[in-house]
Structures are given as C-alpha cells and as structure tokens.
C-alpha positions as CSV (number, residue, x, y, z in Angstrom):
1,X,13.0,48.8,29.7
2,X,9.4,46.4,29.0
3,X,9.8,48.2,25.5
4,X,13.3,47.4,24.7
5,X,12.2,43.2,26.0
6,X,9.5,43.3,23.9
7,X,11.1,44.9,20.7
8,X,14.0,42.1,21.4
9,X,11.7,39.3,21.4
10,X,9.7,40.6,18.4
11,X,12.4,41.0,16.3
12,X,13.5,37.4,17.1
13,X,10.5,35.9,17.0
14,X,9.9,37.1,13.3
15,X,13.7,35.8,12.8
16,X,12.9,32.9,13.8
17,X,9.6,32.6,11.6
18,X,11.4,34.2,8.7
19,X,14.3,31.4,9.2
20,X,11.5,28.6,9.6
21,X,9.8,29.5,6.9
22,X,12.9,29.8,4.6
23,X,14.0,26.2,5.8
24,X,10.4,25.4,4.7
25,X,10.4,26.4,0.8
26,X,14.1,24.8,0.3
27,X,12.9,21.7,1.4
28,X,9.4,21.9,-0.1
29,X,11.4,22.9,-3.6
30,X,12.9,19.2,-3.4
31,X,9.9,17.4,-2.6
32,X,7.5,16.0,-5.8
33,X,4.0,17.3,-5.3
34,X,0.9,15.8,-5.5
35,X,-2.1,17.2,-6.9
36,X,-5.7,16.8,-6.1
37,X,-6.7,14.5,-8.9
38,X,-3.1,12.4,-8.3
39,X,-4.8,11.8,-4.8
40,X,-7.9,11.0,-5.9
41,X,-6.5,8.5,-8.7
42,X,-4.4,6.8,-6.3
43,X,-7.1,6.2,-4.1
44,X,-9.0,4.5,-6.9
45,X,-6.3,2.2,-7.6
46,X,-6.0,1.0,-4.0
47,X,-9.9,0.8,-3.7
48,X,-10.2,-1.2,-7.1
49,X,-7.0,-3.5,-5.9
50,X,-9.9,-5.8,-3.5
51,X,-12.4,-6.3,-6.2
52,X,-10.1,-7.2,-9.4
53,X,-7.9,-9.5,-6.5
54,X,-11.0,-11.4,-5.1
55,X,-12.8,-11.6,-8.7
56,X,-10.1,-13.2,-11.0
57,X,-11.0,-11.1,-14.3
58,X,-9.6,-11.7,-17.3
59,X,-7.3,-15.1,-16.4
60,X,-5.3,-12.7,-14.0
61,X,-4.1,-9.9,-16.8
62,X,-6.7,-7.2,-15.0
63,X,-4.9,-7.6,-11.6
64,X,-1.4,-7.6,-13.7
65,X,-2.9,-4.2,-15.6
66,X,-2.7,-2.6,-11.7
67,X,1.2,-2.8,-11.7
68,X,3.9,-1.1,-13.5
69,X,5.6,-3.6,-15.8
70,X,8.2,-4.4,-13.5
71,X,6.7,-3.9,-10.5
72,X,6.7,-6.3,-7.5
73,X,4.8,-7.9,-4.7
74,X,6.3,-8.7,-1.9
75,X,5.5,-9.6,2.0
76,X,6.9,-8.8,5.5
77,X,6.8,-9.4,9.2
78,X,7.9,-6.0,10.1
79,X,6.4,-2.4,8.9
80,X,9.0,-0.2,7.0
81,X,11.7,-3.4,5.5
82,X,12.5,-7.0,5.3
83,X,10.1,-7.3,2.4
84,X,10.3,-10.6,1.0
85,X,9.6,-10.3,-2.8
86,X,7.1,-13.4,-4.1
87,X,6.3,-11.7,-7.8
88,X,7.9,-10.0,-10.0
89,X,7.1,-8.2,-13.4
90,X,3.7,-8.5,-15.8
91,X,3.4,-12.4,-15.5
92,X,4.2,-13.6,-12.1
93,X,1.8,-10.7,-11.2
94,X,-1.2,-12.0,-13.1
95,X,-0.5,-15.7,-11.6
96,X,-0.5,-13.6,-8.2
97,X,-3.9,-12.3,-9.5
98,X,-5.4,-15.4,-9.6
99,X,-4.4,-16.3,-13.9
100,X,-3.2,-19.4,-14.9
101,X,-2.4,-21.5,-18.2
102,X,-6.2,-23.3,-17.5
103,X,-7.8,-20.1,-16.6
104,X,-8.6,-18.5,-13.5
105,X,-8.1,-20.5,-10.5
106,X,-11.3,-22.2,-8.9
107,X,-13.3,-20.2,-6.3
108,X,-12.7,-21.0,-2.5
109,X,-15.1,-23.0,-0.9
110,X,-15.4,-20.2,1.4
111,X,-13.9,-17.5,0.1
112,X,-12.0,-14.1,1.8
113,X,-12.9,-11.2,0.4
114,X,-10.5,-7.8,0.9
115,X,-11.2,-4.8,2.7
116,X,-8.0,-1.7,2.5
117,X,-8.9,0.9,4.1
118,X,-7.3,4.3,5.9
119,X,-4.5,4.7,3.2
120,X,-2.5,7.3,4.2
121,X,-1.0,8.7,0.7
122,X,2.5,10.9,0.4
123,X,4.6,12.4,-2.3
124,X,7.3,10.4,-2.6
125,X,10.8,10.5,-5.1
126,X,9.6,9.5,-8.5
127,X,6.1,9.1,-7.7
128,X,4.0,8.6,-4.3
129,X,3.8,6.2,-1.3
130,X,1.1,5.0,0.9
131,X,1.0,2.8,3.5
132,X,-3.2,1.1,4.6
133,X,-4.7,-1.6,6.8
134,X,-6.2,-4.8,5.4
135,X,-8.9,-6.7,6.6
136,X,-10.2,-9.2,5.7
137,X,-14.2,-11.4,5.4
138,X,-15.3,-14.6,4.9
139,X,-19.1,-16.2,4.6
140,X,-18.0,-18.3,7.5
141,X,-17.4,-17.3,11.3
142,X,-14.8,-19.0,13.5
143,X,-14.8,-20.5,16.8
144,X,-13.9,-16.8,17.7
145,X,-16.8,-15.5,16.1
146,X,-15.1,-13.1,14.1
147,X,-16.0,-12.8,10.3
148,X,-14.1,-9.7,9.9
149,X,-10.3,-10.1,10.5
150,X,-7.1,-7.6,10.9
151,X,-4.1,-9.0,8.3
152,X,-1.7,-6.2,8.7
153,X,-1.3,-4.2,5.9
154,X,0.0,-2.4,3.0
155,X,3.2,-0.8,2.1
156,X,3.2,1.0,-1.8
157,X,5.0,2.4,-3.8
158,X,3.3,4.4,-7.0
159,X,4.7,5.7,-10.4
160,X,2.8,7.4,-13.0
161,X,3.2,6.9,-16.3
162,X,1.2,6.9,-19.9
163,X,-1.9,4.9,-18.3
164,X,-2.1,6.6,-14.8
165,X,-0.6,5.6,-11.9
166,X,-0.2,2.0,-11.4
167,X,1.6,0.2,-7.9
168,X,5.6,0.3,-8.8
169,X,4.8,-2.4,-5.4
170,X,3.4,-3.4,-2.9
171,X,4.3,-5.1,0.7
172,X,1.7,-6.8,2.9
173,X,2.8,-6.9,5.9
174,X,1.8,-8.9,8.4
175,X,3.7,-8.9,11.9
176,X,2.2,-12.0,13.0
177,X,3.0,-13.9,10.1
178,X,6.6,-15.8,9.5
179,X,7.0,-15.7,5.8
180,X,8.7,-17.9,4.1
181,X,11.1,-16.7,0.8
182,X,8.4,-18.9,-1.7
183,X,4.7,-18.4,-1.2
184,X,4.5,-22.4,-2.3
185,X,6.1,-23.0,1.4
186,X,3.6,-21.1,3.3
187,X,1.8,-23.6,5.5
188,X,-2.0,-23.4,5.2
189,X,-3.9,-21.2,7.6
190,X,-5.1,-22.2,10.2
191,X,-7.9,-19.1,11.1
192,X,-9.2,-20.9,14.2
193,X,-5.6,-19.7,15.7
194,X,-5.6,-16.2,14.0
C-alpha cells in the first residue's frame, strides 16, 4: 500500500513540475531578454549619468546625448506612478543637464555631487527597466553632520537603438519631497531640515 502512496505522489509531483515548468517557457517566450553585455551597457549609462550631470560638458548636449530623442525626465513622491514630467525631448533635456544659450550654468558655491547606486535592472517590453537609490554629497556638512544624503531614487526606462541604449526616462523619486508640476516653482532647499 506505501508503494502505491508513493508512486501516487511521484507521478504528481513530476506533473506538477512538468506543468510548472511548461507555465514557465510560455511565459519566458513573451518576455524580451537581456544579454550579458545589454546588462553591462546599461550599467554604464546609469554609472556615467552622475558625472556628465554634476560636470556640465559640452553646454548640456553630453547629458542630452544620454536620452533617447524624445525621452523624458520627470519626478515623483511615490515609487511606481504620479510622475510629474519637467523635460521633455533633446533640448529641454540638455537645459536639464545644466546647457543654456550663455553656456553652462555657473558652479554652486557648494556643490552636490551624485552617487546612484544598487540598480536593480529587468527586461522590460521594448527595452529594459531599472529602478536605483540616489544619494547625494556636498563639500559642506549640516548641522546634522551628514555630508552624504538619501534623495530617493530612480525609476528608468531604456530602449536600444543605433547608438546603444540610452534612458527612454527617467523618474526621481523622492517620497519626502512635494513636487510641484514646473521645476521653476520648487522652493529652494532648505538641507538643514532634510
């Protein structure tokens, strides 16, 4: 009788697996792929973001070149929607990157410099998605003492197309922040209340 159990739940067991695993490859078939060098390329593009967005290169068009031509930037107080979109397409982007009709804008008397680490990168419809943490450094320590500071993060989206892959957009989102629709309207910071 122990034989005819066991046989029962072997034959179900591998069913079961056989089922799962049949579930698995219809799904996987409608799911892009990303390969090893994709991962690796996307990587670079988020790790190069801090150092063309706190260097203004170029009056702004080397932070522009980062973005697909219609790509947006956009902010939010919540992880996963109500993106707010500030910039849109090639020239609002290299304004965003610090480019204006005079030149790049003047350094910060103190200025923040970017940190984005742990992306966590995913295949995605048309492309790939990632979501990171931001923080942030200044040459100057509050009254909390902290020169390194937690912003939230980012939300992308990435396509790939002649020149690699560039951001289709990005979110930062920042739950502790109320944004306003126009980055002009943002009140200054205040970073002894951060």
């Amino acid at each position: 009788m122990n034989r005819v159990f066991a046989w029962l739940a072997m034959v179900s067991l591998s069913t079961g697996l056989g089922a799962c695993a049949a579930a698995g490859q219809g799904s996987a078939g409608n799911t892009a792929k990303l390969e090893a060098q994709d991962y690796i390329d996307i990587r670079q593009l988020i790790d190069g973001y801090s150092a063309i967005l706190d260097n203004c290169t170029n009056n702004g068009h080397t932070y522009a070149d980062l973005f697909t031509p219609d790509a947006t930037f956009g902010v939010s107080s919540q992880w996963g929607g109500g993106a707010k979109i500030w910039f849109r397409g090639r020239e609002q982007l290299r304004v965003a990157g610090g480019g204006g009709k005079d030149g790049c804008r003047p350094p910060q008397q103190y200025p923040e410099y970017h940190i984005v680490i742990s992306p966590v990168i995913t295949p995605a419809a048309g492309g790939a998605k990632a979501t990171s943490t931001l923080l942030t450094i200044r040459n100057q320590t509050t009254r909390q003492g902290d020169i390194v500071h937690w912003e939230g993060g980012y939300e992308d989206t990435f396509e790939k197309g002649p020149n690699g892959w560039r951001f289709k957009s990005r979110v930062h989102v920042w739950p502790e922040i109320q944004w306003t629709d126009n980055p002009a309207d943002m009140p200054p910071r205040d970073l002894e209340k951060e």
